[in-house]
N, C-alpha and C positions, 0 to 999 in steps of 0.2 A: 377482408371484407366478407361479411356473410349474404346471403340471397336472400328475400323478403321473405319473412313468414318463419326463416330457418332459429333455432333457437328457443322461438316461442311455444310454450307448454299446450298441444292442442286440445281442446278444449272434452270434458267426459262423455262416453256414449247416454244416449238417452236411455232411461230403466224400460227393460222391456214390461210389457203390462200395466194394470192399473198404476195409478199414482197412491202409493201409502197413507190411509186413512190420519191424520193427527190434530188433534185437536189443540185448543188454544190452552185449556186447561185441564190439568188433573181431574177432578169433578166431572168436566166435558166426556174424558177418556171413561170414568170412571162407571157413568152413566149408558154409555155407550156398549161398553162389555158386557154388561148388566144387560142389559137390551139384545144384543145380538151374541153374546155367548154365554153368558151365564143363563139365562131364562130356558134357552132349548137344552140345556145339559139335565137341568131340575126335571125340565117336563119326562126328559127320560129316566132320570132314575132320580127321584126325590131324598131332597137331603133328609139327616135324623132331625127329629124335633125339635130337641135340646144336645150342645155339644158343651163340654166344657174341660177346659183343662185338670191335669191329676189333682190338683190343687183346688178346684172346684168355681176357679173363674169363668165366667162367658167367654168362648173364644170365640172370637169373628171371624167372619168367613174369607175377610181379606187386608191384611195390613197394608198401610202405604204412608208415605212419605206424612200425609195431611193430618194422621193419629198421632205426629209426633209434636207438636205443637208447635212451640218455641225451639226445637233440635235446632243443633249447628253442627254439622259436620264436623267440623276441625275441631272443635272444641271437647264435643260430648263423644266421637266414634276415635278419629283422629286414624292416622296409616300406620300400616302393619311397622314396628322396629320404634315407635315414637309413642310419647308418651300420650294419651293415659296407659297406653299398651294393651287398648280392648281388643286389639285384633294379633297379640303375641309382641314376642319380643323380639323376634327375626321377621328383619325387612322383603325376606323371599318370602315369609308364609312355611316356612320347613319345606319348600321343595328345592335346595340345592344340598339340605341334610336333614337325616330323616328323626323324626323329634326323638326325645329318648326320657325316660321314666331316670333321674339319679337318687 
């Protein structure tokens, strides 16, 4: 027979400090950074006017998940060792053997 309470997983500490800012949506976050970190990083050192890839596309100044459209994870990126195989053909990522040029 166990004692009351004994057993039972006790419950997490509280996070010391603020509560982590997060937002309901992407966009929300997105807006937000924009706001409170991207705006004071410009004002100190100003981006270049025009950026753009070797290839001479517009590069943006931030990718994320919303630019992809229709993506599906599983489908279009999919896990390292599976197929389509955009992230290699070994399931570690070559960190249990180090890749080799045959």
């Amino acid at each position: 027979m166990t004692a009351p309470g004994e057993g039972q997983v006790p419950p997490a500490p509280e996070p010391a400090g603020p509560a982590p800012r997060r937002p309901a949506r992407l966009e929300d976050a997105l807006a937000r950074w924009a706001q409170e970190t991207l705006r004071p990083a410009i004002a100190l050192a100003p981006e270049r006017p025009h950026l753009e890839t070797s290839w001479g596309a517009p590069a943006s100044r931030l990718g994320t998940p919303v630019d992809l459209g229709g993506f599906d994870y599983e489908r279009d990126l999919g896990f390292p060792g599976e197929y389509p195989y955009t992230r290699g053909i070994q399931s570690t990522m070559y960190r249990g053997r180090f890749w080799t040029m045959r």
